[in-house]
C-alpha atoms as an extended CHARMM CRD file, in Angstrom:
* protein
*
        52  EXT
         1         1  UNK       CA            126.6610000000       96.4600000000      110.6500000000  PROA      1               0.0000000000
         2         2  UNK       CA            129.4710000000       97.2890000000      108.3190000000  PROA      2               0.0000000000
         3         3  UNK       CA            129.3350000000      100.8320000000      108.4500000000  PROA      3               0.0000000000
         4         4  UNK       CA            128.8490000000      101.1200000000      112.6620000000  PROA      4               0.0000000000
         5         5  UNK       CA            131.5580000000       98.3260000000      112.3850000000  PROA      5               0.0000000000
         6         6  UNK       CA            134.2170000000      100.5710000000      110.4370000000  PROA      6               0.0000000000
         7         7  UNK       CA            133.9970000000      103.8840000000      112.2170000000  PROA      7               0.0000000000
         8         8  UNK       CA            133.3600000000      105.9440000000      108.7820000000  PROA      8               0.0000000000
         9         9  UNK       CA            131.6650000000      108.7720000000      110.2070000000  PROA      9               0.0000000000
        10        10  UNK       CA            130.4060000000      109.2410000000      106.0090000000  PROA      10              0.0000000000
        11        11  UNK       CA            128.3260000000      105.9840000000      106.1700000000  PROA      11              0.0000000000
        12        12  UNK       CA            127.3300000000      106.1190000000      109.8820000000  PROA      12              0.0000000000
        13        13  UNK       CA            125.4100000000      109.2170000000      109.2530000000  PROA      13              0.0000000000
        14        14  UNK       CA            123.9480000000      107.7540000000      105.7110000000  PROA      14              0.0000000000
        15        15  UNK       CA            122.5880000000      104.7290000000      107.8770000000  PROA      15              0.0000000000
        16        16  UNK       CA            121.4360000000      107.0490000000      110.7080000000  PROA      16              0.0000000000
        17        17  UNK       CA            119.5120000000      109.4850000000      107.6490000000  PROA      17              0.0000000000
        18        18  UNK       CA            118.0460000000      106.3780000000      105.7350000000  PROA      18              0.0000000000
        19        19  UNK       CA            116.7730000000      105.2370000000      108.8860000000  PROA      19              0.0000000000
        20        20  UNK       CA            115.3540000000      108.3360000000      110.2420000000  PROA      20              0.0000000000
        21        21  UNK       CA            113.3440000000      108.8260000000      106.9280000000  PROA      21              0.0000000000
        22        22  UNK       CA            112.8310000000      105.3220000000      107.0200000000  PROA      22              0.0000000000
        23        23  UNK       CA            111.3400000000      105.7790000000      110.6940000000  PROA      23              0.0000000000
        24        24  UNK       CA            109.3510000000      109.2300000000      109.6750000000  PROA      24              0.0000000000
        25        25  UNK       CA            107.5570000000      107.4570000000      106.7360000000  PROA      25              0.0000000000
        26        26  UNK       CA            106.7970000000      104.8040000000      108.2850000000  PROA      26              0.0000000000
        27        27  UNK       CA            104.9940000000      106.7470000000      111.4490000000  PROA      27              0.0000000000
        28        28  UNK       CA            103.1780000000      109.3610000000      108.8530000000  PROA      28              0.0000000000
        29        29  UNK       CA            101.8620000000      106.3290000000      107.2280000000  PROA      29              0.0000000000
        30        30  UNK       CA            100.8170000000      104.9320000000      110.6500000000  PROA      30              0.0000000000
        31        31  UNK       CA             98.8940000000      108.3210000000      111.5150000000  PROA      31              0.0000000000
        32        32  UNK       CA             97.4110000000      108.3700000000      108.1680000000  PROA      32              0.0000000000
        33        33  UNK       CA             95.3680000000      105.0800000000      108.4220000000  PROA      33              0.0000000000
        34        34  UNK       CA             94.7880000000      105.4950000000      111.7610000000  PROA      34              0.0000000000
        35        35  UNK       CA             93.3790000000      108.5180000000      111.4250000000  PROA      35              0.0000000000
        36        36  UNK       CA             91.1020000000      107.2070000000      108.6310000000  PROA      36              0.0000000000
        37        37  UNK       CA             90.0520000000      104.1980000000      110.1110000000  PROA      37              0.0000000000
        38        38  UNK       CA             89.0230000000      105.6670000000      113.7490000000  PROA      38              0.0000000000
        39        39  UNK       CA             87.7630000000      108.7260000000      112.5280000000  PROA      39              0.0000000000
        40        40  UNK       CA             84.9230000000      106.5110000000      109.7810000000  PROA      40              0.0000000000
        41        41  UNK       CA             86.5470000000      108.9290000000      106.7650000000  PROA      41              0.0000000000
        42        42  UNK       CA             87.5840000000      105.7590000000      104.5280000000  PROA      42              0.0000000000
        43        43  UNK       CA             86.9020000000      106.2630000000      100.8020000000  PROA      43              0.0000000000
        44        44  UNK       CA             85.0510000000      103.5380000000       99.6190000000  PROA      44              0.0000000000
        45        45  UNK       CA             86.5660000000      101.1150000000       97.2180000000  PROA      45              0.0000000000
        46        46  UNK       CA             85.6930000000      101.1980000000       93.4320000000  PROA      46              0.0000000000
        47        47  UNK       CA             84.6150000000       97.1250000000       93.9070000000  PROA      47              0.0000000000
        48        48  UNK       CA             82.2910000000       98.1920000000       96.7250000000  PROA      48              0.0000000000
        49        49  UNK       CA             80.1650000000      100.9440000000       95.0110000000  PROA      49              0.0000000000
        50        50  UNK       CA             76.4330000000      100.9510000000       95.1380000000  PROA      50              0.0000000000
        51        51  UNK       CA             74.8370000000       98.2570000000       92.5950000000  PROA      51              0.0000000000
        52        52  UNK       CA             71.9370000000       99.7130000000       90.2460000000  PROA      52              0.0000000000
């Protein structure tokens, strides 16, 4: 780690920010399909509609 490495306080707390969004995206998305997929509320798929 570069930045950690250096001691510039300007790109410790850019790492620190990226990784925090990085980290809050990453558990939304989590939430959002595990809500979904425990919960039976999964839109079906256009290749999976009913045949006629």
């Amino acid at each position: 780690m570069v930045a950690v490495a250096t001691g510039t306080p300007g790109l410790v707390w850019a790492f620190v920010a990226v990784w925090v969004l990085t980290l809050v995206f990453l558990t939304r998305l989590l939430l959002r399909w595990s809500r979904r997929h425990l919960t039976g509320d999964e839109r079906p798929r256009p290749d999976q509609g009913e045949i006629r």
